[in-house]
C-alpha positions, 0 to 999 in steps of 0.5 A: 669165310672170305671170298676170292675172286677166280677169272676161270679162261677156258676153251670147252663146253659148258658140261666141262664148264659146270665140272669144274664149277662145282668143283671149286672150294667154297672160299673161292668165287669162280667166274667162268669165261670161255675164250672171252675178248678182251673187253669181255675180260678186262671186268672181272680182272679188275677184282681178280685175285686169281686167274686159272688159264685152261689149256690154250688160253693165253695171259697177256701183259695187257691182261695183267695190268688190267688185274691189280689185284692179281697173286698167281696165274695157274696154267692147267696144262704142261705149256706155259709159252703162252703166259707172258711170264716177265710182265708178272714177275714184274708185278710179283705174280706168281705163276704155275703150270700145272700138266693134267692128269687126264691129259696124260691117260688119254695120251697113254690110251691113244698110244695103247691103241697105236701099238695094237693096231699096229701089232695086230693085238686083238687078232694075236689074242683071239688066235692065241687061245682058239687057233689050231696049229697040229703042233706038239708042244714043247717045253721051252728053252734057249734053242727050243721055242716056236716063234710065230707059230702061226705064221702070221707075216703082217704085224709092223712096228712104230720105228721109223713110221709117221704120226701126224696129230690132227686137234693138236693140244694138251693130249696131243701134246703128252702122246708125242713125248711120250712116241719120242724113244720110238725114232719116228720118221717125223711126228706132223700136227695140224693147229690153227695156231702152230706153237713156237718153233722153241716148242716144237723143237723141245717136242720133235714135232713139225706143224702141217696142214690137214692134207699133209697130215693126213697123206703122210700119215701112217698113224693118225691121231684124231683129237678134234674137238666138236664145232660147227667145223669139225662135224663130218657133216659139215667138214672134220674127217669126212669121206673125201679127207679120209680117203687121202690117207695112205693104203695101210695106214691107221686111224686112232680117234679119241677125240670128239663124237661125230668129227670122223665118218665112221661109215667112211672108215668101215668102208675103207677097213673092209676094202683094206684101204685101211691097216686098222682103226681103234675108237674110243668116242662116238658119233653115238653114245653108248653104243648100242649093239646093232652099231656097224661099229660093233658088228665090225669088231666082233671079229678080231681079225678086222684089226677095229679095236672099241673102248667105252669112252674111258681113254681118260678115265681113271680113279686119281681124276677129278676136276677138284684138282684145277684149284690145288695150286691156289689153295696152296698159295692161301695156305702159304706153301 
């Protein structure tokens, strides 16, 4: 079976790395490369046929030339700015971009968790079922109803709120189109890099530093990666950066484990500090039951919601997926 060659630019680690590695069809030789010089680069692109750029990982001109062999460019992920289109078109490389469906579940998890917090959800479920209200029932019609029959007066809504986005990439990138047709106030992101006005433009987004992001903040949206930066113990969402949320705000953390102090939330969620607070990563994992964590969220009424790490688990998803467009273009499609 012939060989093709694959130069593999990825940002992640190497679980995520051998993931996709041994996901890779037989007839394909993959060479993984995490963001690489290049210097680094410029060998394996002198026999590459293929290039799959992960996420953030930019394909430059220089990039291009160095790859006289190369066919197509496959972006996993939905923005291709990055991606020097003309210099292949030029050489008569095709390229792809092409959105990840975890990207997307996790996306639709963190908005999931926004509007519970926000709608006080859990509180509302438990009480629905347990709460005595001395009420008589009664069958409803168009003037017979018992709205907020038990009063509650601090459920809220995303109209009009401000959502910054803090380890601003792909996941970020679908949680904010899709609170579009909420008419946010504005929608903050912090990013080493910001993206190109025309992107933030087409995404209604305004790229800011953490501070901002986090003091104009009514819902934060934690997605940091884990390094050396972004452990709380060293930095990431420690104490001292958590405490310049506003009162009431609420924090929703799908990022890496151990980039937020989850002692400094709980403080802040039993002083009222904080509105609520929904996780679906951890410092550690799995949980175990004697975690603050879990003791906290027993009670519904603490607004502190739990998911077993599964924002981006869903039975259509599989890393066989990043070699689909390549497989296509062998096939002739």
């Amino acid at each position: 079976m012939p060989t093709h060659p694959v130069v593999f630019l990825t940002d992640r680690g190497l679980r995520h790395q051998e993931a996709a590695r041994q996901a890779a069809p037989a007839n394909l030789a993959v060479t993984m490369l995490r963001t690489p010089t290049f210097d680094e680069l410029r060998p394996h692109l002198a026999t590459a046929e293929f290039i799959i750029s992960e996420r953030n990982q930019p394909v430059t001109a220089d990039m291009i030339d160095a790859a006289p062999n190369l066919k197509l460019i496959v972006r996993l992920g939905s923005l291709g700015y990055d991606i020097d289109s003309a210099a292949a078109a030029a050489r008569g490389v095709k390229v792809v971009v092409q959105p990840v469906l975890g990207s997307f579940f996790c996306a639709e998890h963190a908005l999931m968790m926004t509007l519970a917090l926000i709608k006080k959800l859990g509180r509302g479920m438990h009480d629905a079922l347990t709460a005595m209200h001395g009420l008589p029932a009664q069958r409803g019609d168009e003037d017979t109803f018992s709205f907020n029959w038990l009063g509650y007066t601090d459920i809220g809504g995303l109209i009009g709120r401000t959502v910054s986005i803090v380890g601003m990439g792909e996941i970020g990138v679908e949680y904010a189109r899709l609170v579009r047709p909420f008419h946010l106030a504005a929608v903050y992101y912090s990013k080493r890099t910001p993206y190109p006005a025309h992107v933030e433009s087409a995404l209604g987004i305004r790229h800011a530093d953490l501070a901002t992001c986090l003091t104009a903040a009514d819902v934060l949206i934690s997605l940091l990666p884990y390094s050396a930066e972004t452990d709380y113990q060293r930095g990431g969402l420690n104490r001292e950066r958590l405490a310049l949320l506003k009162p009431g705000a609420v924090l929703v953390h799908l990022g890496s484990g151990s980039v937020v102090d989850e002692a400094a939330v709980l403080e802040m969620l039993r002083m009222g500090r904080l509105a609520g607070a929904a996780f679906d990563t951890y410092e550690y994992e799995p949980l175990q039951p004697d975690n603050p964590l879990v003791l906290y969220a027993r009670d519904p009424k603490n607004n502190l919601l739990l998911t077993p790490h599964t924002a981006a688990a869903h039975v259509t998803v599989g890393r066989e997926g990043d070699y689909a467009a390549i497989l296509n273009y062998l096939r002739g499609a």
